[in-house]
VEXLOVO-452719 format. One line per 3 residues: number of its first residue (from 1); their letters; for each residue x, z, y of C-alpha. Coordinates in steps of 0.001 Angstrom, whole numbers, plus 500000, padded with zeros to 6 digits. Layout:
! VEXLOVO-452719
NUM> a> X/Z/Y ~ ...;
END
This chain:
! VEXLOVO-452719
1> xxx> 432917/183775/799957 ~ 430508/185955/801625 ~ 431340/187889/804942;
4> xxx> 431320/188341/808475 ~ 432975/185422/810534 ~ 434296/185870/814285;
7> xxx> 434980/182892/815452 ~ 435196/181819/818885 ~ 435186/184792/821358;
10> xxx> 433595/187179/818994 ~ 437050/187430/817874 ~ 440253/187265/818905;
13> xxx> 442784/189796/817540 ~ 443072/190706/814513 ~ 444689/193541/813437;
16> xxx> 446476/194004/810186 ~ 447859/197613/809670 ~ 450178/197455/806387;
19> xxx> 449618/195155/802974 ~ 446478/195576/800713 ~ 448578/196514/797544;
22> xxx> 446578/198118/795012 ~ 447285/201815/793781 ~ 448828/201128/790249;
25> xxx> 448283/204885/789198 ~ 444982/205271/790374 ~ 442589/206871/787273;
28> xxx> 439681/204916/789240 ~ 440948/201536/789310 ~ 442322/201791/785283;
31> xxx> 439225/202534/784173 ~ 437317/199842/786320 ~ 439502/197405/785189;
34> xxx> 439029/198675/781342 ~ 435013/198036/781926 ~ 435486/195067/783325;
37> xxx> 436972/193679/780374 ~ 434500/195815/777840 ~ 431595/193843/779182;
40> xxx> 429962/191197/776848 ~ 431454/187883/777247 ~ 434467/189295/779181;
43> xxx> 437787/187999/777789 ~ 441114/189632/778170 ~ 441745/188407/781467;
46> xxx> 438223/189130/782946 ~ 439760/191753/785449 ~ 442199/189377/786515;
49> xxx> 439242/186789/787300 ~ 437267/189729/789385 ~ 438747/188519/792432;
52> xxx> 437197/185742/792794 ~ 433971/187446/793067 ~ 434680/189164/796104;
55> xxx> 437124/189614/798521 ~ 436831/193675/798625 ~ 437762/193539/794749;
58> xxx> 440885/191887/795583 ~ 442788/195186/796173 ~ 441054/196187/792603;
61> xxx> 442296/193806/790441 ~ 446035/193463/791363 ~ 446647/196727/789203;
64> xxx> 447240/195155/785844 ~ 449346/192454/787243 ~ 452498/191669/787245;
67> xxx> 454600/191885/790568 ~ 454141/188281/791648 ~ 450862/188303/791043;
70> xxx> 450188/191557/792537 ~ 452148/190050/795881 ~ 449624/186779/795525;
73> xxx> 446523/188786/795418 ~ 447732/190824/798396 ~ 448517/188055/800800;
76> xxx> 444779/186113/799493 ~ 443129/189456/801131 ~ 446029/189264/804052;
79> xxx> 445161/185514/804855 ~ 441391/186032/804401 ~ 441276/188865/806752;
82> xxx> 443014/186635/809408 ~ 440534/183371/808547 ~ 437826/185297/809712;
85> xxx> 438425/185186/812882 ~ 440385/181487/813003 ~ 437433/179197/811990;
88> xxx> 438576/176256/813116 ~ 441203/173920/814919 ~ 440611/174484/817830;
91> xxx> 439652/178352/817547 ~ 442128/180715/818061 ~ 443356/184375/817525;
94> xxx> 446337/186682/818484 ~ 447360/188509/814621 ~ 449315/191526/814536;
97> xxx> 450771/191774/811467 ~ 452142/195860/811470 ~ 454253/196498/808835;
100> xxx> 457927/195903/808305 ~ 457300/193984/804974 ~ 455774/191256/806879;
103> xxx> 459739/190527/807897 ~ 460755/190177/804270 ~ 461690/186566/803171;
106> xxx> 458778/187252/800476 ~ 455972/187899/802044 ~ 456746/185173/805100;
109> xxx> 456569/182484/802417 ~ 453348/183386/801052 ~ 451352/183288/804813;
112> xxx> 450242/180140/805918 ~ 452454/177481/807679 ~ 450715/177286/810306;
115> xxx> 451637/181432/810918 ~ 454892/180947/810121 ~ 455968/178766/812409;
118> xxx> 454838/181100/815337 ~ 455669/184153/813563 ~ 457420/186612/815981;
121> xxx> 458971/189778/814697 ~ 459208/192772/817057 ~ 461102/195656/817673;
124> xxx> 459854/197748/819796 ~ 456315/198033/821111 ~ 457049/196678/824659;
127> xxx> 457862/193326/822644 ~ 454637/193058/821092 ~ 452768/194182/824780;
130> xxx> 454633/191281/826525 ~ 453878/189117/823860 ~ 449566/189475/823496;
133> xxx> 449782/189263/827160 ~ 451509/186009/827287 ~ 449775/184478/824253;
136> xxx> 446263/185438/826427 ~ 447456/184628/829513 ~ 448742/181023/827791;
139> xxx> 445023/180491/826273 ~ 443268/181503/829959 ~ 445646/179337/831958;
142> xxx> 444670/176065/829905 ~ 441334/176656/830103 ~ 440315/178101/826760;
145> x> 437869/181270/826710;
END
């Protein structure tokens, strides 16, 4: 998938304001989604399959889906946005997930594992200030930049 990467220290928050749910009633999006399956050799489902192409056509093509579906395509874009700036084992990244939703039972199970284990949910902003500070302050006092 093509994109910008920052891994290492050319990233190392990343900030996710809300979830990437696509606007059902938007006129725009409809009538995207009816080209997209007008063009020759598209099947029924050839919307559906646009987000595969590209990650900024994720939000596009959850319109037409069903709920579950919608909620899949959502969290791909959700964990995407957070892999570009985690590259690798030993790379790291504070994510601030802001959005009550992220609480729910049913979006928790759809991050990764490896977030939910460490996932932290916060009240009040003085939580999540303590918090970044310690998770920094934890990577600079073993050494990691």
């Amino acid at each position: 998938m093509p994109g910008i990467n920052f891994s290492d220290s050319l990233g190392r928050c990343v900030i996710m304001v809300g979830l990437p749910f696509a606007n059902v009633g938007s006129v725009e999006l409809q009538e995207r989604m009816k080209y997209v399956e007008s063009l020759p050799g598209a099947g029924k489902d050839a919307s559906r399959e646009m987000y595969e192409v590209s990650p900024l056509l994720i939000v596009m093509t959850s319109c037409q889906l069903g709920s579950a579906d919608n909620q899949n395509l959502c969290m791909r874009a959700v964990n995407q946005s957070i892999g570009r700036a985690i590259r690798h084992a030993n790379d790291y990244a504070c994510i601030l997930l802001i959005d009550r939703r992220y609480a729910s039972h049913r979006i928790r199970t759809k991050l990764p594992k490896w977030i939910g284990d460490d996932l932290v949910v916060a009240q009040d902003y003085s939580t999540v200030a303590r918090g970044v500070a310690g998770f920094f302050k934890d990577k600079r006092d073993r050494g990691l930049r």
